[in-house]
N, CA, C and O atoms as a GROMACS GRO file, in nm:
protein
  568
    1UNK      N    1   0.084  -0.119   0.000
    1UNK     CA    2   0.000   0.000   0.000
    1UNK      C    3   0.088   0.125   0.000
    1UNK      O    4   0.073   0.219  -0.078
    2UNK      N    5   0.201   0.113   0.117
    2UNK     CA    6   0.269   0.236   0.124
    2UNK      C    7   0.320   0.269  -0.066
    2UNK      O    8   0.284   0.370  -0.127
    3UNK      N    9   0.411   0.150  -0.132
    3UNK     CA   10   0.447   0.205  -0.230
    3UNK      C   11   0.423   0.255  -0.335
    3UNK      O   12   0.489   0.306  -0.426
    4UNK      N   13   0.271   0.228  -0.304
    4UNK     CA   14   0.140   0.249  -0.415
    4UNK      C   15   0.122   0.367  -0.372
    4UNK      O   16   0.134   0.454  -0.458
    5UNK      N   17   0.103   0.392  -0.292
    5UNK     CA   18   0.035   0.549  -0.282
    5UNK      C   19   0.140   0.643  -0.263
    5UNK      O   20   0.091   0.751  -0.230
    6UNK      N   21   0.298   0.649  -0.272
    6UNK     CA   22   0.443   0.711  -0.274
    6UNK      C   23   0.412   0.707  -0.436
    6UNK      O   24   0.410   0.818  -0.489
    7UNK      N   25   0.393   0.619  -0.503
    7UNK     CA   26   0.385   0.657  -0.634
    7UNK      C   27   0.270   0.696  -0.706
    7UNK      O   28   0.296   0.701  -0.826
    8UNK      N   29   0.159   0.725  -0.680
    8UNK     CA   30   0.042   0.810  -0.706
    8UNK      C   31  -0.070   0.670  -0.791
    8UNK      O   32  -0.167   0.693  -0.863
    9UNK      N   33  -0.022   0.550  -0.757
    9UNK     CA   34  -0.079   0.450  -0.825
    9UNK      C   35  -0.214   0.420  -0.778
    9UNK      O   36  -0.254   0.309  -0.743
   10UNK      N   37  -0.273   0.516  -0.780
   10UNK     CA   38  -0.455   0.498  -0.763
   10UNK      C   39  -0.548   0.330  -0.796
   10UNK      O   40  -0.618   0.268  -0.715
   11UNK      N   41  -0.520   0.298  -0.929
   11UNK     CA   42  -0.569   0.180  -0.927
   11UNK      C   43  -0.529   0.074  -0.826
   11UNK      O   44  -0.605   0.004  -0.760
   12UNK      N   45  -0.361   0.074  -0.825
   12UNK     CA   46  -0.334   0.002  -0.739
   12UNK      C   47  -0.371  -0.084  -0.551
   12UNK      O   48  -0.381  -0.187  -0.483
   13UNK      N   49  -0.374   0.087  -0.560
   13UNK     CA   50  -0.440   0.130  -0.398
   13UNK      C   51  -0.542   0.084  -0.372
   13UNK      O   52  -0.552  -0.001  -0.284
   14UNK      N   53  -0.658   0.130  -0.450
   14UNK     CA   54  -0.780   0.037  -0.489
   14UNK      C   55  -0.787  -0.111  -0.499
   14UNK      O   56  -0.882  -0.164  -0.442
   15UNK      N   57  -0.713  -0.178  -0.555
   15UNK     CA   58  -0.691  -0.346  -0.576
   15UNK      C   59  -0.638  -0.343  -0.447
   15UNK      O   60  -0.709  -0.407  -0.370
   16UNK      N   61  -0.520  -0.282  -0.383
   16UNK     CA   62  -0.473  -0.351  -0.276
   16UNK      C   63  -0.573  -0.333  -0.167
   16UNK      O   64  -0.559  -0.404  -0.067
   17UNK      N   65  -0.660  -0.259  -0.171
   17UNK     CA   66  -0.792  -0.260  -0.053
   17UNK      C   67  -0.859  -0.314  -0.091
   17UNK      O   68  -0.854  -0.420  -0.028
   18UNK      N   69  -0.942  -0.320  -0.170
   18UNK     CA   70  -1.036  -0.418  -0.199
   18UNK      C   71  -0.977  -0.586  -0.167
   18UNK      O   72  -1.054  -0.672  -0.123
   19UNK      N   73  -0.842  -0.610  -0.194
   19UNK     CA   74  -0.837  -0.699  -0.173
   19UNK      C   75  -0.819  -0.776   0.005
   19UNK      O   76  -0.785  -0.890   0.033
   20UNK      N   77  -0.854  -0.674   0.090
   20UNK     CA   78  -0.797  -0.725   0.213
   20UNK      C   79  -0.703  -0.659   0.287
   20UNK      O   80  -0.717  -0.650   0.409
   21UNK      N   81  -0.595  -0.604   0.223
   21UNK     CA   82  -0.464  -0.589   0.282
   21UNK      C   83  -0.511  -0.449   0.329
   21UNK      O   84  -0.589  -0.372   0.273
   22UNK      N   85  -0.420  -0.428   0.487
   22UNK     CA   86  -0.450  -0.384   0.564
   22UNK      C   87  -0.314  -0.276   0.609
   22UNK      O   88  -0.294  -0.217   0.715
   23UNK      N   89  -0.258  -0.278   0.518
   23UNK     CA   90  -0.121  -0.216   0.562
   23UNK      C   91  -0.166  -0.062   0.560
   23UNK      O   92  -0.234  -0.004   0.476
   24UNK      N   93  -0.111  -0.015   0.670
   24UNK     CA   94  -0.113   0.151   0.723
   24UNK      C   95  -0.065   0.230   0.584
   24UNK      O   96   0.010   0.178   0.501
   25UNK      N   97  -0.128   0.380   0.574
   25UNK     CA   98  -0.004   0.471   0.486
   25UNK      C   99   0.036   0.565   0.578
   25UNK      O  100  -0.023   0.611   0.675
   26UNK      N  101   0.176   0.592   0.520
   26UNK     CA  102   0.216   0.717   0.657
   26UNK      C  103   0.219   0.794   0.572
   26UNK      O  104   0.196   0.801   0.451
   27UNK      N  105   0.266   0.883   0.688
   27UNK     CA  106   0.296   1.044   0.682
   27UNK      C  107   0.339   1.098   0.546
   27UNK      O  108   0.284   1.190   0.487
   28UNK      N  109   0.466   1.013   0.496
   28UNK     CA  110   0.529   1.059   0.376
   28UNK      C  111   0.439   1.101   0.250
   28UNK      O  112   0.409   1.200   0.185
   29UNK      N  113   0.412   0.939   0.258
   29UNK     CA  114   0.332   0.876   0.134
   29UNK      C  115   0.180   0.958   0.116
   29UNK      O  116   0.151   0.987   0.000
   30UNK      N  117   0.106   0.988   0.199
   30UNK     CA  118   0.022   1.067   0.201
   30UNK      C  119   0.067   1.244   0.144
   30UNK      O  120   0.015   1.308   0.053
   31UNK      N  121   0.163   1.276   0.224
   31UNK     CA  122   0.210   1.430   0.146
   31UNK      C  123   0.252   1.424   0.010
   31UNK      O  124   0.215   1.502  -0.077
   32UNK      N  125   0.345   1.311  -0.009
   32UNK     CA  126   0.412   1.313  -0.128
   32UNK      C  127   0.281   1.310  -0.266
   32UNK      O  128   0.291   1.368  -0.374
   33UNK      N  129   0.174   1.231  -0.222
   33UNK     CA  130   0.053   1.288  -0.299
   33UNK      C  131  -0.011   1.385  -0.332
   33UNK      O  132  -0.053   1.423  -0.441
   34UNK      N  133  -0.021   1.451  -0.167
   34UNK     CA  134  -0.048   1.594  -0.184
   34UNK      C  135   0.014   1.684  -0.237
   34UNK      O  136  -0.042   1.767  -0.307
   35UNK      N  137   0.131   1.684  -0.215
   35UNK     CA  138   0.226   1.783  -0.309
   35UNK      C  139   0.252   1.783  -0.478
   35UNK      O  140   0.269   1.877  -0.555
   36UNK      N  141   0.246   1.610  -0.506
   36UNK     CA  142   0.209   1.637  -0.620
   36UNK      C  143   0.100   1.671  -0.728
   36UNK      O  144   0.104   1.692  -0.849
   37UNK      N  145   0.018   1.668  -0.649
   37UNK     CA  146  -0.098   1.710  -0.643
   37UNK      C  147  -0.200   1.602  -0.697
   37UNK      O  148  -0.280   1.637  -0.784
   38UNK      N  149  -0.201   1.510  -0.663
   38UNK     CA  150  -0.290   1.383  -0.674
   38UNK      C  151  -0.420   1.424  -0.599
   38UNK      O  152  -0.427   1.403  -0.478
   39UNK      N  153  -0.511   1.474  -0.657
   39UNK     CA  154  -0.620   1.506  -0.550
   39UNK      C  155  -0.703   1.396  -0.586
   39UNK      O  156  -0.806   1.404  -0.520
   40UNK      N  157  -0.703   1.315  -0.648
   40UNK     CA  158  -0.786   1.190  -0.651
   40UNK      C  159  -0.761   1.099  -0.536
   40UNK      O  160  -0.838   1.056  -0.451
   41UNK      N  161  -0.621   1.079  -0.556
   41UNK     CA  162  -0.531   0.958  -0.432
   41UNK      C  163  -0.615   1.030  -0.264
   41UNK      O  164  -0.685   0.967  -0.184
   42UNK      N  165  -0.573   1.173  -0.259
   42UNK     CA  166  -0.664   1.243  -0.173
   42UNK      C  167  -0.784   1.205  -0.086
   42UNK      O  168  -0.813   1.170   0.028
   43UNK      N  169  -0.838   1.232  -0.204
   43UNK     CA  170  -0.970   1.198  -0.180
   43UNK      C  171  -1.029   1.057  -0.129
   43UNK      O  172  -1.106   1.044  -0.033
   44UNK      N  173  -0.991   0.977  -0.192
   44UNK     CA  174  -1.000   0.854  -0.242
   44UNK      C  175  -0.952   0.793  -0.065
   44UNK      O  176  -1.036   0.747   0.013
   45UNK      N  177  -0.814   0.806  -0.034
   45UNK     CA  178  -0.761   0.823   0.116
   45UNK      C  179  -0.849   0.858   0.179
   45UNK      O  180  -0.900   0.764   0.240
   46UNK      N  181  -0.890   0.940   0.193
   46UNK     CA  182  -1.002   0.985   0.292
   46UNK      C  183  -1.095   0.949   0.312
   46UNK      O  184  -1.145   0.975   0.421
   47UNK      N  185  -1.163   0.874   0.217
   47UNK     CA  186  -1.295   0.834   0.228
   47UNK      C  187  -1.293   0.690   0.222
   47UNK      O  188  -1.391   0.618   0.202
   48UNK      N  189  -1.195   0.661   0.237
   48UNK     CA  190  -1.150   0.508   0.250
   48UNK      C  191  -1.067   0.429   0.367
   48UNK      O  192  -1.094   0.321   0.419
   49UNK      N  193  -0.957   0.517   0.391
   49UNK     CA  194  -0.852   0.496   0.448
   49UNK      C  195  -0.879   0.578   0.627
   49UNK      O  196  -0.951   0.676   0.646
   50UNK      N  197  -0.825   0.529   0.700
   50UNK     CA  198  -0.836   0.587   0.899
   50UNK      C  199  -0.742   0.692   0.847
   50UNK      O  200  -0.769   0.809   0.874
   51UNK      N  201  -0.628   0.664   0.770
   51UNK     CA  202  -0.531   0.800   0.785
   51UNK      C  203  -0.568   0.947   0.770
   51UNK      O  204  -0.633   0.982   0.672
   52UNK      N  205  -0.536   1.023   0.849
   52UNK     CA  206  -0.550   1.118   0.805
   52UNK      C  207  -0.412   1.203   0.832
   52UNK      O  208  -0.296   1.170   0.861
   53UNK      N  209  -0.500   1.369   0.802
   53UNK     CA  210  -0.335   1.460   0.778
   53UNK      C  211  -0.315   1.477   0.886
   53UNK      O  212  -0.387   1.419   0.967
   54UNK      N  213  -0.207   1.564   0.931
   54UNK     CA  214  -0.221   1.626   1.070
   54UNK      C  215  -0.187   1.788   0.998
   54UNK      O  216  -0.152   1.805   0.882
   55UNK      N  217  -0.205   1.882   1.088
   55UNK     CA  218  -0.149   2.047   1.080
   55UNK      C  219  -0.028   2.072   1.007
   55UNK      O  220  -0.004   2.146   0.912
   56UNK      N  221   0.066   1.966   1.094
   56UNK     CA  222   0.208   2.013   0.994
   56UNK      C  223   0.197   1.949   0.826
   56UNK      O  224   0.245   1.991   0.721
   57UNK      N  225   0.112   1.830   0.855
   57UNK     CA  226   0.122   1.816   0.682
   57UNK      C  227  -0.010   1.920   0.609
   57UNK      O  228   0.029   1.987   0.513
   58UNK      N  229  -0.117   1.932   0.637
   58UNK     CA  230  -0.106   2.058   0.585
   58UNK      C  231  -0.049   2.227   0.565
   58UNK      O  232  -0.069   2.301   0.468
   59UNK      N  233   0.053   2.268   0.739
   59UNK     CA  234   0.107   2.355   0.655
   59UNK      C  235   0.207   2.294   0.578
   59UNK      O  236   0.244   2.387   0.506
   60UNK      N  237   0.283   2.182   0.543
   60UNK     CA  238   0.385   2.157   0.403
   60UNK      C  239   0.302   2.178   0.277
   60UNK      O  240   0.342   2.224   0.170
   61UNK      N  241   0.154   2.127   0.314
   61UNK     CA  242   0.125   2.147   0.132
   61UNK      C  243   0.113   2.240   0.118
   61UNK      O  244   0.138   2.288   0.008
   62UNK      N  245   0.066   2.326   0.231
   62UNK     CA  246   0.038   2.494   0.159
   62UNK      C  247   0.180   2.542   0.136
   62UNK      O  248   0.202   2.609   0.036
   63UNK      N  249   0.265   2.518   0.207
   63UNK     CA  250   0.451   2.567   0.124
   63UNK      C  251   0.482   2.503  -0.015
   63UNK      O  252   0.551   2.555  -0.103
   64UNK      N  253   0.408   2.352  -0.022
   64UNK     CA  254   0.484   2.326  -0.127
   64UNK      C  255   0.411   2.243  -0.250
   64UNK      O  256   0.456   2.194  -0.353
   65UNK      N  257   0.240   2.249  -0.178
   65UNK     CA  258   0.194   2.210  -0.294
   65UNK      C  259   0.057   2.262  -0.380
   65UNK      O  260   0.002   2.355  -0.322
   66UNK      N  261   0.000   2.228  -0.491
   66UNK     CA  262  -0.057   2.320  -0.551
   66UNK      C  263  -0.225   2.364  -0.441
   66UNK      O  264  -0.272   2.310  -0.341
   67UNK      N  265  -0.269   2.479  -0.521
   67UNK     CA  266  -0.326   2.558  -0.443
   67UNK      C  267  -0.482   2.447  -0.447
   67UNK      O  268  -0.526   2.417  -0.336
   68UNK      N  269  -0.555   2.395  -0.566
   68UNK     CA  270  -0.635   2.316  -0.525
   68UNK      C  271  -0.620   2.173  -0.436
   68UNK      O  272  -0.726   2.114  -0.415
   69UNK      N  273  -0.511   2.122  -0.389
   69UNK     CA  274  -0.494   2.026  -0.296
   69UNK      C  275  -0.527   2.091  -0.152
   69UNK      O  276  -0.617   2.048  -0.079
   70UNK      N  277  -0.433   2.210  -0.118
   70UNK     CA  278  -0.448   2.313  -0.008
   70UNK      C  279  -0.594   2.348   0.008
   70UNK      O  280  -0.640   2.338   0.122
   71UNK      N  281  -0.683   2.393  -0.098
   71UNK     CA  282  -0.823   2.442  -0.043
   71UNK      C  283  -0.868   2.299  -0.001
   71UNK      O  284  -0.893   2.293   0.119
   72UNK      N  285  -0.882   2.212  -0.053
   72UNK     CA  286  -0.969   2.062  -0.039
   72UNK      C  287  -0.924   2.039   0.114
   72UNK      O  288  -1.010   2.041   0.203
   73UNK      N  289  -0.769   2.015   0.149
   73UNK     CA  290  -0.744   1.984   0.304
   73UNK      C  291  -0.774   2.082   0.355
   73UNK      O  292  -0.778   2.050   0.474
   74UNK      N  293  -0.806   2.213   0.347
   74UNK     CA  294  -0.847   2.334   0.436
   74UNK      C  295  -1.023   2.296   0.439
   74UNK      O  296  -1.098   2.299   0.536
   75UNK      N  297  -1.042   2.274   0.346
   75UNK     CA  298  -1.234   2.235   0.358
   75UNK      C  299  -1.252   2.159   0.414
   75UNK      O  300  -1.336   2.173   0.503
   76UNK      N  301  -1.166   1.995   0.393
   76UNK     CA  302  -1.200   1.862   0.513
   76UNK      C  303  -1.165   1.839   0.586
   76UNK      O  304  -1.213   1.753   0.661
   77UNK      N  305  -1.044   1.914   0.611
   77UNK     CA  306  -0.954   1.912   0.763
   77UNK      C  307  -0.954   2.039   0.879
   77UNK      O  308  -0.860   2.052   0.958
   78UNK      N  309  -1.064   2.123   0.879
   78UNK     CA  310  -1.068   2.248   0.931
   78UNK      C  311  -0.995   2.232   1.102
   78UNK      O  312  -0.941   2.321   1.168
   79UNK      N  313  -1.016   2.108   1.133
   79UNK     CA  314  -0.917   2.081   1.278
   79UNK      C  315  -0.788   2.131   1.215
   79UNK      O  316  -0.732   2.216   1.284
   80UNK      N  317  -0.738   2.106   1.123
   80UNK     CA  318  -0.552   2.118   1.091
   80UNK      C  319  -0.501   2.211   1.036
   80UNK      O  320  -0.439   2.208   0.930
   81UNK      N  321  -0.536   2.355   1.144
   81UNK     CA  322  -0.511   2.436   1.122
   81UNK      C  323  -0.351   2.475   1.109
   81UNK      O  324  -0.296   2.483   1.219
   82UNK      N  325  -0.271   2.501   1.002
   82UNK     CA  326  -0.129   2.509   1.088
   82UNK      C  327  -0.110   2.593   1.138
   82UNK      O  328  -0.140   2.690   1.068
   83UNK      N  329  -0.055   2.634   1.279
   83UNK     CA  330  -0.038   2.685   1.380
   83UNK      C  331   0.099   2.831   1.308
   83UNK      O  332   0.080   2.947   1.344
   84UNK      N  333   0.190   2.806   1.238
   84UNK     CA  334   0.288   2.866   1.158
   84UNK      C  335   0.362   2.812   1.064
   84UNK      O  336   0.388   2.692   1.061
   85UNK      N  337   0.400   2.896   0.980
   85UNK     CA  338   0.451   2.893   0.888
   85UNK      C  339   0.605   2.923   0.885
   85UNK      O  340   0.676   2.911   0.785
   86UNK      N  341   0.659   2.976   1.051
   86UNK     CA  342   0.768   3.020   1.014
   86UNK      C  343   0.895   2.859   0.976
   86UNK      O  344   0.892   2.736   0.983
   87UNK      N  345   0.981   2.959   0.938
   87UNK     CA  346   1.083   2.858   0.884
   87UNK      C  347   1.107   2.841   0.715
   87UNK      O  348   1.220   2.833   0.667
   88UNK      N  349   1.020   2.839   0.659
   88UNK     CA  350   0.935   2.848   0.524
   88UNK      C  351   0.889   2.966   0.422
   88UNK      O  352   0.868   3.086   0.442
   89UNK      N  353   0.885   2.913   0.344
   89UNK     CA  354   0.796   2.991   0.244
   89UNK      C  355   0.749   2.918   0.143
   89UNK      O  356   0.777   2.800   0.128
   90UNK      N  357   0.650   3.007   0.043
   90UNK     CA  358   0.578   2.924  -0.040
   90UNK      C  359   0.684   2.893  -0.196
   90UNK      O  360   0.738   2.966  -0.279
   91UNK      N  361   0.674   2.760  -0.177
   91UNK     CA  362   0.765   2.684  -0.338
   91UNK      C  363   0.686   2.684  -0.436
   91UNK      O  364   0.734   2.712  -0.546
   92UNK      N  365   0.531   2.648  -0.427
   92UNK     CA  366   0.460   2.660  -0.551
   92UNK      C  367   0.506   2.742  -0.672
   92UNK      O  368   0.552   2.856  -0.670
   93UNK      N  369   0.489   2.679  -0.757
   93UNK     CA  370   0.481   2.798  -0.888
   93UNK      C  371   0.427   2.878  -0.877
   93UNK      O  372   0.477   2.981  -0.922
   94UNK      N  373   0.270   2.889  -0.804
   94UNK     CA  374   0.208   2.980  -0.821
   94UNK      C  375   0.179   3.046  -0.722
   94UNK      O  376   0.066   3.085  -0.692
   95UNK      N  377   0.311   3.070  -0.646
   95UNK     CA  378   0.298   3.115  -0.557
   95UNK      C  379   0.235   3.254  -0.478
   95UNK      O  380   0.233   3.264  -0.355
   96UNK      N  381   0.190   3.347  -0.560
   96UNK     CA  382   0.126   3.472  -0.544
   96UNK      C  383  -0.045   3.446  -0.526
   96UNK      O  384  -0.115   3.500  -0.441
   97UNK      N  385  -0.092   3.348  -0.631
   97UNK     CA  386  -0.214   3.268  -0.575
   97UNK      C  387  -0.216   3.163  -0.422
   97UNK      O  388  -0.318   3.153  -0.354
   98UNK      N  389  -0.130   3.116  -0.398
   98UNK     CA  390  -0.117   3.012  -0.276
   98UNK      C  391  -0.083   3.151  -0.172
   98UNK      O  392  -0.152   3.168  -0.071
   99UNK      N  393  -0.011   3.211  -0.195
   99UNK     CA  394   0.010   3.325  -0.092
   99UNK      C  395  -0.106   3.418  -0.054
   99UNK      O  396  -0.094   3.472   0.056
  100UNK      N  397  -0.217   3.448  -0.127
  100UNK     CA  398  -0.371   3.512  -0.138
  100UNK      C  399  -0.415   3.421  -0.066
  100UNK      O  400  -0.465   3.462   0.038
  101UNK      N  401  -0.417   3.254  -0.089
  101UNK     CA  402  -0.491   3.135  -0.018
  101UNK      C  403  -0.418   3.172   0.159
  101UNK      O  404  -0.499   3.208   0.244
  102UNK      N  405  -0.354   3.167   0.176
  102UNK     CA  406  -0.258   3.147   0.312
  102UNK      C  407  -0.332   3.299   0.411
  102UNK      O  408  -0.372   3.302   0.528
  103UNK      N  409  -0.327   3.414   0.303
  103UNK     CA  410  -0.353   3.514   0.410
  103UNK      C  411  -0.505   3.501   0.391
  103UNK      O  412  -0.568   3.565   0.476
  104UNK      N  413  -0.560   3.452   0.325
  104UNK     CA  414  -0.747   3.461   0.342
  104UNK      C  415  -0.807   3.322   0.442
  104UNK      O  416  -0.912   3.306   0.506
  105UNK      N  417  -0.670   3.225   0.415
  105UNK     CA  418  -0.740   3.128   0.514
  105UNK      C  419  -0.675   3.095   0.622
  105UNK      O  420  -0.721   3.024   0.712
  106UNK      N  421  -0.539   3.156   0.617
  106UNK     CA  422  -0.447   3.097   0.741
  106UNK      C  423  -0.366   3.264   0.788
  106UNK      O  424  -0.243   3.269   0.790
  107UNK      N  425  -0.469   3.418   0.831
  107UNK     CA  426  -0.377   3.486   0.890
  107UNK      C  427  -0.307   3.452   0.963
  107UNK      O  428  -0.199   3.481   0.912
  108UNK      N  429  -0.290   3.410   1.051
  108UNK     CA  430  -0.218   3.363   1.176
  108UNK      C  431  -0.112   3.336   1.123
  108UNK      O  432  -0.029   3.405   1.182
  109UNK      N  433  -0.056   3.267   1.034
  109UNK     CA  434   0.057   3.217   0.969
  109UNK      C  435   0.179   3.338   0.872
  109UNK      O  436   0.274   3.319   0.795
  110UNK      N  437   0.108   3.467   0.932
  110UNK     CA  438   0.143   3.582   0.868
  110UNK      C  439   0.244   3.679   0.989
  110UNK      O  440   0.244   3.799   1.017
  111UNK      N  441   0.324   3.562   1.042
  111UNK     CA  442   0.425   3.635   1.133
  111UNK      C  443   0.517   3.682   1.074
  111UNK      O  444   0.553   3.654   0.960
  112UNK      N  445   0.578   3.782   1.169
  112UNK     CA  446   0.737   3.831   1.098
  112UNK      C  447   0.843   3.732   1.041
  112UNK      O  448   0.892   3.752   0.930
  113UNK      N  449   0.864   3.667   1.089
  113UNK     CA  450   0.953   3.540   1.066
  113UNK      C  451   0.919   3.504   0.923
  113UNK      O  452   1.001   3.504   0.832
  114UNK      N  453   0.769   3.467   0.908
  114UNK     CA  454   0.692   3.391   0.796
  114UNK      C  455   0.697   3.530   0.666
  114UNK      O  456   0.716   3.493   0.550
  115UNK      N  457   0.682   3.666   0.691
  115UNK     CA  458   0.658   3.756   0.574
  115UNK      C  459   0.844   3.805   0.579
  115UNK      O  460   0.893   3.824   0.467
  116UNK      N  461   0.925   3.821   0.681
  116UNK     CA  462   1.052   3.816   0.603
  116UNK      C  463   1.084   3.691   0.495
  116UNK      O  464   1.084   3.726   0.376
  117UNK      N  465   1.107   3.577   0.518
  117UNK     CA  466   1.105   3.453   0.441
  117UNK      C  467   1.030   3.478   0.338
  117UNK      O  468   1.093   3.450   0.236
  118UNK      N  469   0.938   3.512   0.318
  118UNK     CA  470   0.841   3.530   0.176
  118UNK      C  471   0.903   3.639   0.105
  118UNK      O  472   0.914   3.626  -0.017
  119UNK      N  473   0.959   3.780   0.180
  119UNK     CA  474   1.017   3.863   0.101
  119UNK      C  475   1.112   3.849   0.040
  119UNK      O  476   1.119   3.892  -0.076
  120UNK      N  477   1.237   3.772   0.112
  120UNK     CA  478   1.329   3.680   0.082
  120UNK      C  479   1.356   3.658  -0.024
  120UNK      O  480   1.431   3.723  -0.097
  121UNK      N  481   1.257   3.499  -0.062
  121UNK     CA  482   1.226   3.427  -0.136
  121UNK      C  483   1.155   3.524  -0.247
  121UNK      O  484   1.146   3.486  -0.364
  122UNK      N  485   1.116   3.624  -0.216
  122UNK     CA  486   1.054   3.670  -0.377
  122UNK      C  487   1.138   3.808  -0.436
  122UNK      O  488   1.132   3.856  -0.549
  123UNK      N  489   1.206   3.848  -0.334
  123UNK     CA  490   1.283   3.922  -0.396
  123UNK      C  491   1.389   3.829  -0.464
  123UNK      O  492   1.414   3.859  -0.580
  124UNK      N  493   1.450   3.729  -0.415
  124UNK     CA  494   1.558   3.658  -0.515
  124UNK      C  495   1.501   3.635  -0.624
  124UNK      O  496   1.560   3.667  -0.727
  125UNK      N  497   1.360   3.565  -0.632
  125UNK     CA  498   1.289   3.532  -0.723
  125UNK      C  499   1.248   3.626  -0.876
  125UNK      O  500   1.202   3.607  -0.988
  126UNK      N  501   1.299   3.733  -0.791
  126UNK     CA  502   1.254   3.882  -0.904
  126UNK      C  503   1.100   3.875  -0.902
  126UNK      O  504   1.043   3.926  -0.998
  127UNK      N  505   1.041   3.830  -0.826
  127UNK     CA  506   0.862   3.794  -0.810
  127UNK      C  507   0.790   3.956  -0.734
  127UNK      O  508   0.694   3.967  -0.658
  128UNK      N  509   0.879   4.064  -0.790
  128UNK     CA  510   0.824   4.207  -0.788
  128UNK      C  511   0.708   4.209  -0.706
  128UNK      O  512   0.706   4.210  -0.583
  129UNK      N  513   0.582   4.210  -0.807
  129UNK     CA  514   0.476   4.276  -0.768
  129UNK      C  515   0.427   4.190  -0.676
  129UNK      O  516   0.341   4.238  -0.602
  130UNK      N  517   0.459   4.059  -0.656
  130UNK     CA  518   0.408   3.972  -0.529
  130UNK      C  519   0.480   4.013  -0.384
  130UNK      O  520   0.439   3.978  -0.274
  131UNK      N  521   0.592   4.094  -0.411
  131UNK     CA  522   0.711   4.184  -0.302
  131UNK      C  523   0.619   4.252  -0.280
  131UNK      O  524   0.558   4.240  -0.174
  132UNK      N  525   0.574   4.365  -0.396
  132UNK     CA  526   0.488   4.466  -0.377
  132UNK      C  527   0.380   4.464  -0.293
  132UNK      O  528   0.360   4.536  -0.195
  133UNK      N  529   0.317   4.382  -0.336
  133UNK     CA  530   0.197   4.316  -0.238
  133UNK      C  531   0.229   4.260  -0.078
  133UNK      O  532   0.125   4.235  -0.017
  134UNK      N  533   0.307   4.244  -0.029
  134UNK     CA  534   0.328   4.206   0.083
  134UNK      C  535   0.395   4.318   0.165
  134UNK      O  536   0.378   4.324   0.287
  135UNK      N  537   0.484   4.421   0.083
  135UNK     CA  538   0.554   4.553   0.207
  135UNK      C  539   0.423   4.616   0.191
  135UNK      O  540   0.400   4.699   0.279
  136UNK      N  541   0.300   4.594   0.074
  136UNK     CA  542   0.171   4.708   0.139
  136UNK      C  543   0.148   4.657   0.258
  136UNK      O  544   0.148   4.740   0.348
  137UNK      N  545   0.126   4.530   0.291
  137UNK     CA  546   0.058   4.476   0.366
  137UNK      C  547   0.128   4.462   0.463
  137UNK      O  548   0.050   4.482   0.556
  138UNK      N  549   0.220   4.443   0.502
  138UNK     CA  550   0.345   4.437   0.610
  138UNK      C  551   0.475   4.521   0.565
  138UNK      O  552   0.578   4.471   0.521
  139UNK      N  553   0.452   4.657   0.585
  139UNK     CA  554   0.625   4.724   0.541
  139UNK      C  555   0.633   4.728   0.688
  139UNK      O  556   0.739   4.788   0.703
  140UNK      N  557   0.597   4.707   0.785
  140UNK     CA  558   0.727   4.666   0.912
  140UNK      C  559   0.836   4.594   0.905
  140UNK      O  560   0.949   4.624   0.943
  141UNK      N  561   0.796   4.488   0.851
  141UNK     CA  562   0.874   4.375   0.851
  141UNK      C  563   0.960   4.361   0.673
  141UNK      O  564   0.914   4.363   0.558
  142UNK      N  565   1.130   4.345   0.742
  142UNK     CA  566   1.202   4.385   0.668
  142UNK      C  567   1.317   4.266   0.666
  142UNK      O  568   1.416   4.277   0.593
   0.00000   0.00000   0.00000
């Protein structure tokens, strides 16, 4: 089961439950879906499987994976709130959309620690107007 669902093998997962087998998925194998953005495997986990996320694996997907995986665990997991973000910033590509997601659904995660790191990361990035957008919103923090 674990290697089936580390590799996004949906049918598999399916045959190996249906057939009986009872083997746990962890922690990894569950994110490594989420991040790649398997929202089927997701889903499918959830409504099948005892595992669930905890807080820290949803704040990793919101750092590092796409923005419709992040709303779906923010809609079914409203317990797993992540508590912060510092340490991090957002890797997505699209990151100026996932960064809109984070401050509309996770202020709290909008500490100094967390908006230096984002400035950071987007000034190296040359990601301008997403800079722009964040000293409106926080020019304290430098």
């Amino acid at each position: 089961m674990y290697a089936a669902v580390h590799r996004g093998n949906l049918p598999m997962v399916k045959w190996i439950h249906s057939n009986g087998f009872t083997e746990s998925v962890d922690d990894e194998a569950l994110n490594r879906s989420a991040r790649r953005g398997n929202l089927n495997m997701v889903k499918w986990i959830y409504a099948n499987r005892p595992e669930r996320f905890t807080a820290q694996a949803v704040g990793d997907i919101t750092l590092n994976g796409p923005l419709r995986v992040a709303d779906w665990l923010h809609t079914n997991y409203p317990e797993c709130v992540p508590a912060t973000l510092d340490g991090g910033f957002i890797w997505y590509l699209r990151e100026f959309e996932m960064l809109l997601f984070v401050y509309a659904r996770y202020p709290q995660c909008f500490t100094p620690q967390f908006v230096k790191n984002m400035k950071k990361h987007l000034e190296v990035s040359m990601l301008l107007s997403e800079l722009g957008w964040l000293d409106a919103r926080f020019p304290e923090t430098k």
